[in-house]
C-alpha positions as CSV (number, residue, x, y, z in Angstrom):
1,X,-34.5,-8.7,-72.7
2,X,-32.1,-6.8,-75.1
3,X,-35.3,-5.6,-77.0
4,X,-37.0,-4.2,-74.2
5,X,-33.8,-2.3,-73.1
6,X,-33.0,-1.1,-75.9
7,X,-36.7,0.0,-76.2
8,X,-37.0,2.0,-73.2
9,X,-33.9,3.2,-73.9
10,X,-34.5,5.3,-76.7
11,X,-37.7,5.9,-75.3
12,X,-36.2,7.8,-72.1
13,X,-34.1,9.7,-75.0
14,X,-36.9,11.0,-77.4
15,X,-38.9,11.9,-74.5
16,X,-36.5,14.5,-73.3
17,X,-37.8,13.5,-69.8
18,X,-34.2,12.0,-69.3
19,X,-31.3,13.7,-71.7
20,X,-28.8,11.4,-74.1
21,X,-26.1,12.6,-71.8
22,X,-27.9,11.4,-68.8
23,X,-28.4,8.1,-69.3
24,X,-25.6,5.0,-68.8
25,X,-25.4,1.9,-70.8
26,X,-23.9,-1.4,-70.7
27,X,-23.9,-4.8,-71.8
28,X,-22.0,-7.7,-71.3
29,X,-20.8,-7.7,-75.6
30,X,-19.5,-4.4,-75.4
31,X,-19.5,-4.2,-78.8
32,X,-23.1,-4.1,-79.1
33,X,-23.6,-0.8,-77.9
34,X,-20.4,0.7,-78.9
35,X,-21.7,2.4,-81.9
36,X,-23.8,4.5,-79.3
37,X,-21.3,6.5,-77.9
38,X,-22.1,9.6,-79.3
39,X,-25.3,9.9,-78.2
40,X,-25.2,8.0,-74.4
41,X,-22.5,7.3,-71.8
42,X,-21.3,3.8,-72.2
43,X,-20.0,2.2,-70.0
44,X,-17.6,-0.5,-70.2
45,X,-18.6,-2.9,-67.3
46,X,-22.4,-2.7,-65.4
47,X,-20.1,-2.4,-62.2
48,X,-18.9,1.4,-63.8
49,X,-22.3,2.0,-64.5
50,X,-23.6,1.3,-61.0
51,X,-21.1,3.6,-59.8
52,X,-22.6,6.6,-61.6
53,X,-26.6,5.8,-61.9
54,X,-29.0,6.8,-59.2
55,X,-31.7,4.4,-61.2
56,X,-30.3,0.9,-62.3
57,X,-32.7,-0.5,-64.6
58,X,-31.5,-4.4,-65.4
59,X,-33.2,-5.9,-68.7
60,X,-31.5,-9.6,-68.9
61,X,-32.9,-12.9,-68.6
62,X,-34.2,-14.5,-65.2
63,X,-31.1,-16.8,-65.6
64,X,-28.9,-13.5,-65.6
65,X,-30.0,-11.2,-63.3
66,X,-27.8,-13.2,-60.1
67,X,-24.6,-12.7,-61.8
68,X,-25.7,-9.1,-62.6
69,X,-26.9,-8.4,-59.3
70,X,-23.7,-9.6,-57.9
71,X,-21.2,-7.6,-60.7
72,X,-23.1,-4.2,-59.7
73,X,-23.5,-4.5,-55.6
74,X,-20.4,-3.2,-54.7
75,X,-20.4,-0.3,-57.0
76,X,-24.3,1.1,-56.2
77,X,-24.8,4.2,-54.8
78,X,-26.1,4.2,-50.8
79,X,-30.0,5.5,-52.2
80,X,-29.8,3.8,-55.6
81,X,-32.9,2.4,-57.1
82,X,-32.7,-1.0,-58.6
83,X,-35.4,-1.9,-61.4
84,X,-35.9,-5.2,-62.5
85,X,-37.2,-5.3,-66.7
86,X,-38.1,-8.8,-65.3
87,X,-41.2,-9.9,-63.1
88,X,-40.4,-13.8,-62.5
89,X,-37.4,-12.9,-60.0
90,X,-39.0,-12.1,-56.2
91,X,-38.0,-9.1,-54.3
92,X,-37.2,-12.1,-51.6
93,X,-34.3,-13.4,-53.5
94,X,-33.0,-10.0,-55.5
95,X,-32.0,-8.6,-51.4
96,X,-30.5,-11.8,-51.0
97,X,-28.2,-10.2,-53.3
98,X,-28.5,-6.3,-52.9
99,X,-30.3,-5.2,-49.8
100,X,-31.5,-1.6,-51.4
101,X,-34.5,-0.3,-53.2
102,X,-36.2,-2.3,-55.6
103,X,-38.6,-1.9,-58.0
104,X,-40.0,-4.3,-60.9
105,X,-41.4,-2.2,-63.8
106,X,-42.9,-4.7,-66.7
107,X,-43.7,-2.5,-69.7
108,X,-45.7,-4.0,-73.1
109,X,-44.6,-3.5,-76.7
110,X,-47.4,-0.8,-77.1
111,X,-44.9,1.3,-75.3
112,X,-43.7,1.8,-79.5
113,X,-46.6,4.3,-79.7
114,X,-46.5,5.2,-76.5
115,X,-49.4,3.6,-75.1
116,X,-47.8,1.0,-72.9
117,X,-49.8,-0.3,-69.9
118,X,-46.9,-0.3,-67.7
119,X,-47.1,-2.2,-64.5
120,X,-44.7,-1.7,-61.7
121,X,-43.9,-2.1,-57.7
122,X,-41.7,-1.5,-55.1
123,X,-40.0,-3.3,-52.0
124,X,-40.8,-1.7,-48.8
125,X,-37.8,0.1,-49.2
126,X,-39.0,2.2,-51.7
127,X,-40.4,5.6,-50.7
128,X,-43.3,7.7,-52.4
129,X,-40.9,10.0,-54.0
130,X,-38.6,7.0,-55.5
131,X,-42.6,5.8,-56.9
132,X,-43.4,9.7,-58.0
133,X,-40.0,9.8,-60.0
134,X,-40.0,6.0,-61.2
135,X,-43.5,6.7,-62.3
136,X,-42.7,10.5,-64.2
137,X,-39.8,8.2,-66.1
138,X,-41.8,5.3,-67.0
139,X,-45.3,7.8,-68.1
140,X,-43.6,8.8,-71.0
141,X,-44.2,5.3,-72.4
142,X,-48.4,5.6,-71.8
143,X,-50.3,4.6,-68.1
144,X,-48.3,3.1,-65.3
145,X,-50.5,1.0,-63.1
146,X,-48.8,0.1,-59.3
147,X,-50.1,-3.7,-58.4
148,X,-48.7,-5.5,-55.4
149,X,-46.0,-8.1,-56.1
150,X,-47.7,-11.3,-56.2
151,X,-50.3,-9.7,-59.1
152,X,-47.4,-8.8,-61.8
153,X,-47.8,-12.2,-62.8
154,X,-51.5,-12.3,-63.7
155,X,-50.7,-8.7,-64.6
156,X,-47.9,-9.6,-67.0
157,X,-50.5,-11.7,-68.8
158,X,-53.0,-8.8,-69.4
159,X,-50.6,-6.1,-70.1
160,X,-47.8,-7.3,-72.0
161,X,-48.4,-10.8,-73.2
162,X,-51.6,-9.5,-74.6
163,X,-50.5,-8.0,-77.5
164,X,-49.1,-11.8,-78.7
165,X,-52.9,-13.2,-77.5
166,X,-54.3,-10.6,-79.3
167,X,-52.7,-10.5,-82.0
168,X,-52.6,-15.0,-82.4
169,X,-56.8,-14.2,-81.9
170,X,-57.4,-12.3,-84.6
171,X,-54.6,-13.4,-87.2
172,X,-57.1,-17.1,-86.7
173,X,-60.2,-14.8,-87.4
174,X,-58.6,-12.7,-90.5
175,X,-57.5,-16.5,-91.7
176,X,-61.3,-18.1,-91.5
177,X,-63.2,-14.9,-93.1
178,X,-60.9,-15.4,-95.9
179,X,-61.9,-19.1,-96.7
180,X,-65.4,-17.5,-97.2
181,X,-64.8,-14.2,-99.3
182,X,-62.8,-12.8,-102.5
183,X,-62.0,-9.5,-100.2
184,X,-57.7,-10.0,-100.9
185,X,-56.1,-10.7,-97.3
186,X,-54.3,-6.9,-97.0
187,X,-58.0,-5.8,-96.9
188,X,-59.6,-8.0,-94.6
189,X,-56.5,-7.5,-92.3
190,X,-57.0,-3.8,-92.1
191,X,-60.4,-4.0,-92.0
192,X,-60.7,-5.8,-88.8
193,X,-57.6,-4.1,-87.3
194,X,-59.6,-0.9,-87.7
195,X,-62.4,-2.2,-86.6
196,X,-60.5,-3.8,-83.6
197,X,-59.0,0.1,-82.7
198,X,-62.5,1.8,-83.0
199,X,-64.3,-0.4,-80.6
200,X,-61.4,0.0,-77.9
201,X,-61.7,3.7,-78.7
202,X,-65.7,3.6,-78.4
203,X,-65.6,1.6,-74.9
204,X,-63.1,3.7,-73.6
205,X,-64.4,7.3,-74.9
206,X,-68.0,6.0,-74.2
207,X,-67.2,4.3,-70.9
208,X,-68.9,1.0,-72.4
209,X,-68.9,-2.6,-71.4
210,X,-68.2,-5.7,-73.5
211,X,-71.8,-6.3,-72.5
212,X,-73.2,-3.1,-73.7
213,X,-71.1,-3.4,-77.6
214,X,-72.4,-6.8,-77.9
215,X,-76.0,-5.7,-76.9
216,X,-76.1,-2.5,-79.1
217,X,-74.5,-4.8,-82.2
218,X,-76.0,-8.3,-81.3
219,X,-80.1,-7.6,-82.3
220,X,-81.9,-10.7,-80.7
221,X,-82.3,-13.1,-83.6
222,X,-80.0,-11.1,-85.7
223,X,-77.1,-12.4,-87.6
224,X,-74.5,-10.9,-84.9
225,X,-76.3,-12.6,-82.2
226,X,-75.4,-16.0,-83.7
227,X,-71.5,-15.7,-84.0
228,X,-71.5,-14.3,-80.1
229,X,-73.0,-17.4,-78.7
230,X,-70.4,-19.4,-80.2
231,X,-68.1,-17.2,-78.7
232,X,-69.7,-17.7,-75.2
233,X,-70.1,-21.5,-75.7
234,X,-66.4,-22.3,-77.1
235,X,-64.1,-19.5,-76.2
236,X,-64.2,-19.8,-72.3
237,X,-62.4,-22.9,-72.3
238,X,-59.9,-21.3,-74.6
239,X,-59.4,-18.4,-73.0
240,X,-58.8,-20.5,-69.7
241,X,-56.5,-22.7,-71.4
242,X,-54.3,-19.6,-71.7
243,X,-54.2,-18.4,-68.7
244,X,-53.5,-21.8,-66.9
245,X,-50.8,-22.8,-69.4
246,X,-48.8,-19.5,-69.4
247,X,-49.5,-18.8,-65.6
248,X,-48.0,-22.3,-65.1
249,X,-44.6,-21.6,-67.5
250,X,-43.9,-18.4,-65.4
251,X,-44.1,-20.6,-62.3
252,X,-41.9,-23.1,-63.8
253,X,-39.3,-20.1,-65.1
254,X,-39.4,-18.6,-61.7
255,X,-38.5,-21.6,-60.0
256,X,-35.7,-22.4,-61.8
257,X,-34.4,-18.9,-62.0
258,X,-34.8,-18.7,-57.8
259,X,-32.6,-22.1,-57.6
260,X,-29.8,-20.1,-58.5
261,X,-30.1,-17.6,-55.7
């Protein structure tokens, strides 16, 4: 969780939506982030830092985020905004700790070139102009997209463990076409990621379907047509596979991250 704070971090910075001077930092091995003083205000405890921020944003581990919770609550600000980097944790239990505004915000590592799929909501605390100003913060990392609570998780899996399912897809795919060709493995790489980045651009610029690619490449009786029915025969069970394990291990996370509240 270090990674993504650090990430939106600098992010908020290079934007200029938020300046250096603006921002407060802190972490439990102070030495981390002492280095940064120059450019942020760091603080020396997250209670000093809750004292000062009007938005809290807390990137640890499910594990963590009690203690942190607790070290923080007596510090906040009355209207402070608490955002949780982590979507396992209910809003139930977080109030059990601090009864204030709360918001989880769940960002993907596309956020690098600022095309994140950012997913976030809000406690019923949380009024429209908290959203509006959570929302101008967060943009400058791509598209936020509000879902209700009990969706982040199904959302998590389509926004920011994508990337990784991506990514595992077509690192098998680059592997296979290699077995079967002398094209080196830098080429073939590039050659699909390319390929990969045009079709999103086409679908999204064009407003196309996976149904209408596949029908535009995939001539009946063609050569295309054959690799797509293996897909639909063999990938279904695959792709549900996925979304059964890793929908199950953020259950089993949440649960034993909630035992501690």
């Amino acid at each position: 969780m270090e990674v993504w704070g650090k990430m939106i971090l600098e992010k908020f910075a290079e934007s200029g939506i938020i300046k250096y001077k603006e921002l407060f930092i802190s972490n439990r091995h102070i030495e981390k982030i002492h280095h940064l003083t120059t450019l942020y205000n760091v603080c020396k405890t997250n209670g000093e830092l809750a004292k000062k921020a009007d938005i809290i944003f807390i990137c640890v581990r499910p594990a963590d985020i009690k203690f942190v919770l607790e070290e923080i609550k007596p510090n906040m600000k009355d209207d402070a905004l608490v955002v949780s980097l982590n979507g396992s944790i209910s809003f139930e239990h977080i109030e059990k700790i601090v009864d204030c505004k709360i918001a989880k915000a769940i960002p993907s590592v596309t956020a690098e070139v600022n095309q994140s799929q950012t997913l976030v909501c809000f406690n019923h605390r949380v009024a429209d102009y908290d959203k509006k100003e959570l929302n101008s913060i967060l943009k400058c990392m791509g598209n936020v997209i509000e879902l209700p609570e009990n969706e982040m998780g199904m959302g998590s899996e389509l926004v920011s463990c994508m990337p990784g399912f991506i990514a595992s897809i077509f690192s098998v795919l680059c592997h296979e076409a290699k077995k079967h060709t002398l094209i080196s493995e830098q080429q073939v790489v590039q050659m699909v990621l390319n390929t990969l980045c045009a079709t999103g651009n086409l679908m999204l610029e064009k407003d196309m379907t996976f149904d209408e690619v596949v029908s535009r490449v995939a001539t009946k009786g063609g050569i295309t047509e054959e690799g797509v029915k293996i897909v639909n025969e063999e990938f279904p069970a695959i792709a549900d596979t996925i979304f059964l394990r890793t929908l199950e291990k953020r259950r089993l996370t949440a649960q034993k991250a909630e035992e501690l509240f």
